[in-house]
C-alpha positions as CSV (number, residue, x, y, z in Angstrom):
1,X,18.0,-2.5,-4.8
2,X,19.4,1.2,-3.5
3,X,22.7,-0.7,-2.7
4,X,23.1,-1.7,-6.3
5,X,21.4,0.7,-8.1
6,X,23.0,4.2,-7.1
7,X,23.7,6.0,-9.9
8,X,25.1,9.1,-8.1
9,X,27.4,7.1,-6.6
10,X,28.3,4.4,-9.2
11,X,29.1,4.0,-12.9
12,X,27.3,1.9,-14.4
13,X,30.0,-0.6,-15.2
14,X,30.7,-1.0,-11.5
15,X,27.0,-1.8,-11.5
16,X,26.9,-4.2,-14.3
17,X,29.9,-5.7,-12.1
18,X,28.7,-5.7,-8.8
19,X,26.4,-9.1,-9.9
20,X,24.7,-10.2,-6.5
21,X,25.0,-13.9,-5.7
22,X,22.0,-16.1,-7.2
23,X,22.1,-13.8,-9.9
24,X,22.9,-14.9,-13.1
25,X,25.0,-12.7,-14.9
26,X,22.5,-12.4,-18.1
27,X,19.9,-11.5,-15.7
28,X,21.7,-9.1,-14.1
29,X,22.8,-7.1,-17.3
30,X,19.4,-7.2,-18.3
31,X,18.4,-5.3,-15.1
32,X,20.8,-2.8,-15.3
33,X,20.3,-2.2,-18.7
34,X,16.1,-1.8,-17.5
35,X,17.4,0.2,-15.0
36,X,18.8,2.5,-17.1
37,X,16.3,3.0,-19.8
38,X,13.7,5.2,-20.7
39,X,10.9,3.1,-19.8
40,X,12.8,2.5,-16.2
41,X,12.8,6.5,-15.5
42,X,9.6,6.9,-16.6
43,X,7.6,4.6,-14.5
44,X,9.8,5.9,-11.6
45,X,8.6,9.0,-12.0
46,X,4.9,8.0,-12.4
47,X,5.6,6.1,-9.3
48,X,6.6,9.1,-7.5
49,X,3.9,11.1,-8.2
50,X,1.2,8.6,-7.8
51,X,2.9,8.6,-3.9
52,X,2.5,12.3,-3.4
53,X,-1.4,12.4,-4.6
54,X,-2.6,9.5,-1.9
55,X,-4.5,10.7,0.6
56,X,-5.4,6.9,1.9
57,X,-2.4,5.4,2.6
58,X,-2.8,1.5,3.8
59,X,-0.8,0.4,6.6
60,X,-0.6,-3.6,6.1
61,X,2.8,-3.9,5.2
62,X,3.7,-7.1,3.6
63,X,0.5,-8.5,4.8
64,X,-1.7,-9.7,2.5
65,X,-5.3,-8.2,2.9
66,X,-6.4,-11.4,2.5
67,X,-4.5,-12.7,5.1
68,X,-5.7,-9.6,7.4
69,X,-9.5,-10.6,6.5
70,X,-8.5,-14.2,8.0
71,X,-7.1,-12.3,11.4
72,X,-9.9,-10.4,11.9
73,X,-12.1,-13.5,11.4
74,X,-10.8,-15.7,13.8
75,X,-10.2,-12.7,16.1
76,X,-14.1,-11.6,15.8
77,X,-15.6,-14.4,14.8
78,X,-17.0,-12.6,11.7
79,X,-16.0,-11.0,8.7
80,X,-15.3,-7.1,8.8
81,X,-17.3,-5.0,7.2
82,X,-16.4,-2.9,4.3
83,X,-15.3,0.8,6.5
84,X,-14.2,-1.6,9.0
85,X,-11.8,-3.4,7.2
86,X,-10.6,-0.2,5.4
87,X,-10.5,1.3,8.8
88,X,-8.1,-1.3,10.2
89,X,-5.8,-1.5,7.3
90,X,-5.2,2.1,7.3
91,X,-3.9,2.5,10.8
92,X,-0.6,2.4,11.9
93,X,0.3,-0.3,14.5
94,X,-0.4,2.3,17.6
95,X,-4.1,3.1,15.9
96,X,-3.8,6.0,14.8
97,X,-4.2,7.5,10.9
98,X,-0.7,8.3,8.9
99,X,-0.3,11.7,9.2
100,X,-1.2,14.0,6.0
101,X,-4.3,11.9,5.0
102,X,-8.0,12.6,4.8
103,X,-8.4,9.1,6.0
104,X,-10.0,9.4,9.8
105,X,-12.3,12.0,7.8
106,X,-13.5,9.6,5.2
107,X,-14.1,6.8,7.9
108,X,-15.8,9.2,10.2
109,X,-18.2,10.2,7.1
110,X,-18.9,6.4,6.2
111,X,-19.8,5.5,9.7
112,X,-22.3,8.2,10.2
113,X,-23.6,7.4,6.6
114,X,-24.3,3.4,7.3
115,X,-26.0,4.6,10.7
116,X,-28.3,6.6,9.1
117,X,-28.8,4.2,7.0
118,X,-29.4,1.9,9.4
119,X,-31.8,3.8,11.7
120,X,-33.8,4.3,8.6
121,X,-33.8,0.7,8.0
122,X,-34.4,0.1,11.7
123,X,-37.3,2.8,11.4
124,X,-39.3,1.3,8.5
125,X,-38.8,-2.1,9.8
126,X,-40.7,-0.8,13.3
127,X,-43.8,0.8,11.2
């Protein structure tokens, strides 16, 4: 949308004429006219600043967690589990963490929490 919707570099009469093909022109007036409206700005701007605060940033991509549950599972053979899944979705493709997030942290804190809780488990289960 950056191509049409630049309104440092365009008026917006050269946007409302720029109509994309497919478009129909009564759709397309309607966009610009969203585009430039209070409500447009505004959500824009929550936008941005919901960005800045993440500090888990998921790495899928277009791909559907669902459909990354269903690669996994005929990868594995299993479902992932819950930091597992989280863990894998929030790597980049080389398999590491996005930079400027707490998210190898948070992982590293859930495994050593479900171990404990497992060799507690484990523990009782031997008495």
């Amino acid at each position: 949308m950056e191509l049409y919707l630049n309104l440092t570099v365009r008026t917006r009469k050269q946007i409302e004429n720029y109509n994309p093909g497919g478009i129909i022109r009564g759709t397309w007036l309607e966009l610009v006219n969203y585009w430039y409206s209070g409500q447009s700005k505004t959500y824009g701007d929550n936008g941005r600043e919901a960005r800045v605060m993440l500090s888990h940033l998921h790495t899928n991509g277009s791909t559907s967690y669902a459909n990354s549950r269903d690669e996994f599972e005929m990868e594995h053979g299993r479902e992932p589990g819950g930091y597992v899944f989280f863990d894998i979705t929030h790597k980049t493709k080389d398999g590491v963490y996005p930079k400027n997030t707490n998210t190898q942290g948070l992982i590293g804190m859930a495994k050593s929490k479900i171990d404990a809780s497992l060799l507690v488990h484990l523990h009782q289960n031997l008495e």
